[in-house]
Backbone as JSON, one array per atom type, in Angstrom:
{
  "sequence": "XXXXXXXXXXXXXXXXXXXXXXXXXXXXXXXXXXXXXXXXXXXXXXXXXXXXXXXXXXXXXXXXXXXXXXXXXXXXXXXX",
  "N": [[2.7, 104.24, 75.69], [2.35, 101.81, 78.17], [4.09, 101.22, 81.13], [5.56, 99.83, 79.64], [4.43, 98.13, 77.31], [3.18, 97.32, 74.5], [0.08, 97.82, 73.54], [-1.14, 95.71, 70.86], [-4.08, 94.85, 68.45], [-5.69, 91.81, 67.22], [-6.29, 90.73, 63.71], [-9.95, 90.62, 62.46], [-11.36, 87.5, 62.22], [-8.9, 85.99, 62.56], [-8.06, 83.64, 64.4], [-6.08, 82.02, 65.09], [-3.66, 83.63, 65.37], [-4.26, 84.57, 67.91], [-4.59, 82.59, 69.79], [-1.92, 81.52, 71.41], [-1.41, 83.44, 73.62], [-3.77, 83.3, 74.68], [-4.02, 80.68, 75.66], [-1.86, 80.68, 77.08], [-2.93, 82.48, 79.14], [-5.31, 80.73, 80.19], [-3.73, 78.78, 80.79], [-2.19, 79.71, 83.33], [-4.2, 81.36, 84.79], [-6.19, 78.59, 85.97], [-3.94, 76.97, 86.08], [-3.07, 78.44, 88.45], [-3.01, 80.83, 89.46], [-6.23, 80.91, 90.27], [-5.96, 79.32, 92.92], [-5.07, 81.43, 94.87], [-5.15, 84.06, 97.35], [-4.89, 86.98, 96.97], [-2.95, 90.37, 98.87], [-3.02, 92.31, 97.66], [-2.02, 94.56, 95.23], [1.19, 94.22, 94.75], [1.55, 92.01, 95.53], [0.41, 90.53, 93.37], [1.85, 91.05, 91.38], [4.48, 89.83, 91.95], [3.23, 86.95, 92.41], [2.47, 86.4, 89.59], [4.93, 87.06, 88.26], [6.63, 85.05, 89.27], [5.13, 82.92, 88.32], [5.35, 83.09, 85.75], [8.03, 82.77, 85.14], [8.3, 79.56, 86.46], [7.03, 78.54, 84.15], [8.32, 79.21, 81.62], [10.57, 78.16, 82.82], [10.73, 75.77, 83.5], [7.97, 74.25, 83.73], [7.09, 71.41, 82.18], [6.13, 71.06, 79.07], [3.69, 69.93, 76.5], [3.44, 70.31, 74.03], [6.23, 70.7, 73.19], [7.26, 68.01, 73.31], [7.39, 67.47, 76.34], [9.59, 69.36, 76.75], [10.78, 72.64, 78.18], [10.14, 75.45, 77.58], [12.04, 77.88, 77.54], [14.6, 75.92, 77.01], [13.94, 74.98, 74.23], [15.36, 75.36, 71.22], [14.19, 76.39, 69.11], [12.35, 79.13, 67.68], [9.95, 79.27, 66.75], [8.88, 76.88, 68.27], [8.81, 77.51, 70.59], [6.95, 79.72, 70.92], [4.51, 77.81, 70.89]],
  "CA": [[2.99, 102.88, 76.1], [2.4, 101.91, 79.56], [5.15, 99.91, 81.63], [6.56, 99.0, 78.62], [3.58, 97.09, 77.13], [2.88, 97.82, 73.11], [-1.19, 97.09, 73.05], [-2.02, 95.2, 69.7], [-5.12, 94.26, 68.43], [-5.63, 91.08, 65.96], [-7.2, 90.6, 62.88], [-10.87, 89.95, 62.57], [-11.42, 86.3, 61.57], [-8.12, 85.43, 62.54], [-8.11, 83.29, 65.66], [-4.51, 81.81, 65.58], [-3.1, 84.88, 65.97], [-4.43, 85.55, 69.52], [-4.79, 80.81, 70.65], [-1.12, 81.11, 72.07], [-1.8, 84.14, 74.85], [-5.06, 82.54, 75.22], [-4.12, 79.58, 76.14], [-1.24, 80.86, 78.58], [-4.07, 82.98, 80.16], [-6.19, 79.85, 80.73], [-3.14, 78.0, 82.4], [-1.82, 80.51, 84.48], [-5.75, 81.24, 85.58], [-6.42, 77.51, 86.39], [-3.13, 75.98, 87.22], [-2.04, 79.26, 89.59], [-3.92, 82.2, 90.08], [-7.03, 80.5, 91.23], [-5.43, 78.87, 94.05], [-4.56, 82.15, 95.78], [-6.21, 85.19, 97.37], [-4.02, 88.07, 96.98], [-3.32, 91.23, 99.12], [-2.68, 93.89, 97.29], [-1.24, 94.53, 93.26], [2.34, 93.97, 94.44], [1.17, 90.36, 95.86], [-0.03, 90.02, 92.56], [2.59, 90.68, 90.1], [4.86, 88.75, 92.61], [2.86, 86.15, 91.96], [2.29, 86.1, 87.92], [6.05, 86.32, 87.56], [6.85, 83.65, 89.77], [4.51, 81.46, 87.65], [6.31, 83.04, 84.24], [9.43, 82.01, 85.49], [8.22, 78.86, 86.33], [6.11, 78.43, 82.96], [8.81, 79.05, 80.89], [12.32, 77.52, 82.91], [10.54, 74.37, 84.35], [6.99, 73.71, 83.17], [7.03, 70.88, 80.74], [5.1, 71.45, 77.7], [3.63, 68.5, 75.73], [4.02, 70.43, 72.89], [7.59, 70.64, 73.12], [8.36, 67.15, 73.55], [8.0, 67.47, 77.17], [10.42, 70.6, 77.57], [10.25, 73.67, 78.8], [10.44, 76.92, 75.82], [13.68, 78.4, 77.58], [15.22, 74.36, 76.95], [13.9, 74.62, 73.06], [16.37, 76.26, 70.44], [13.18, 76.67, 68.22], [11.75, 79.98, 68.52], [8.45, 79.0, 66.85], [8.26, 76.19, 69.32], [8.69, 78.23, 72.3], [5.52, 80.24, 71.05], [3.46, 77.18, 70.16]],
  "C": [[3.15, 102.88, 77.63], [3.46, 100.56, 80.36], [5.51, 98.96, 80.58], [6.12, 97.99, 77.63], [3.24, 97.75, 75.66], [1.33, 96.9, 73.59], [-1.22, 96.79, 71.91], [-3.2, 94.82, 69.61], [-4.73, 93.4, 66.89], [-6.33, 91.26, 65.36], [-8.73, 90.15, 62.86], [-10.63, 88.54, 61.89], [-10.13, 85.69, 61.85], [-7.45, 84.53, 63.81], [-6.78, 82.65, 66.14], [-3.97, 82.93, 65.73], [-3.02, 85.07, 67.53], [-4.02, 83.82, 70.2], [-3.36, 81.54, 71.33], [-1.24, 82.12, 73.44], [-2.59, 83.46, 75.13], [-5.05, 81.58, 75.92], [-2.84, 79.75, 77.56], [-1.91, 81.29, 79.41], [-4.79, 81.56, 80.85], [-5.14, 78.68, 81.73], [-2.38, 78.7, 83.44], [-3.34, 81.05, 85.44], [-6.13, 79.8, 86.33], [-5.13, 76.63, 86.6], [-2.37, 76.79, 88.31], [-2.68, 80.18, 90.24], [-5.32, 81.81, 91.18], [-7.37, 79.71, 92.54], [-5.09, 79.95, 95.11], [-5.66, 83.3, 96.31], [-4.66, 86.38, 97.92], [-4.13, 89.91, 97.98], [-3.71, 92.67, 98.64], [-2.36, 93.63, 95.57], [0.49, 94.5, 93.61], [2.64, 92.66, 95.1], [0.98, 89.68, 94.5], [0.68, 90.0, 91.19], [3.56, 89.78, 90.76], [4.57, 87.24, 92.51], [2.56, 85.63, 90.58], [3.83, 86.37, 87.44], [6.96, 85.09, 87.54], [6.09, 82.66, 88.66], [5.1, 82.01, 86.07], [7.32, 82.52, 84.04], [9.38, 80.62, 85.27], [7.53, 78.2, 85.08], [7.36, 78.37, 81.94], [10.43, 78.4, 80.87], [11.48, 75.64, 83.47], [9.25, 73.59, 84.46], [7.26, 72.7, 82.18], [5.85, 71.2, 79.74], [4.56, 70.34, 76.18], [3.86, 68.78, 74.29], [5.03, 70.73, 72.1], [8.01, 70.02, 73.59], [8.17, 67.26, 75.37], [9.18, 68.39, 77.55], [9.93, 71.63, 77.73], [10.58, 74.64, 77.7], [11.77, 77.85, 76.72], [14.64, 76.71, 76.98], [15.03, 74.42, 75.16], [14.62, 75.71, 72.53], [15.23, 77.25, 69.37], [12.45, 77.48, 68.42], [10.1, 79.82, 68.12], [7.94, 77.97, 67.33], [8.1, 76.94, 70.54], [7.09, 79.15, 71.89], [4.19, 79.46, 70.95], [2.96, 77.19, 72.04]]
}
């Protein structure tokens, strides 16, 4: 295990499984990352936790009502 990271792989045929990464990838790619040009790899986790932080204390989320998934009690809302 590297920096603390368990790799999984999903099921074939099973595409909910993977939609909720997927779809954080696609808004941290297009509402953050592709706005910047980074120096180095410690510019760059600097920058993808900053936007975790902000993603999960202060992003609203339409599919929570407009809150943010630290704000919901519901842990299978915070993953939707």
């Amino acid at each position: 295990m590297l920096n603390k990271i368990n790799h999984t792989r999903t099921m074939v045929n099973t595409p909910l499984n993977n939609s909720r990464i997927e779809r954080f990838f696609k808004t941290i790619k297009y509402e953050y990352l592709n706005d910047w040009t980074f120096k180095n790899i410690k510019d760059v986790k600097y920058h993808v936790d900053y936007f975790i932080d902000f993603y999960n204390k202060t992003r609203l989320h339409q599919n929570l009502k407009l809150s943010t998934p630290n704000k919901t009690d519901n842990l299978d809302e915070k993953c939707s």
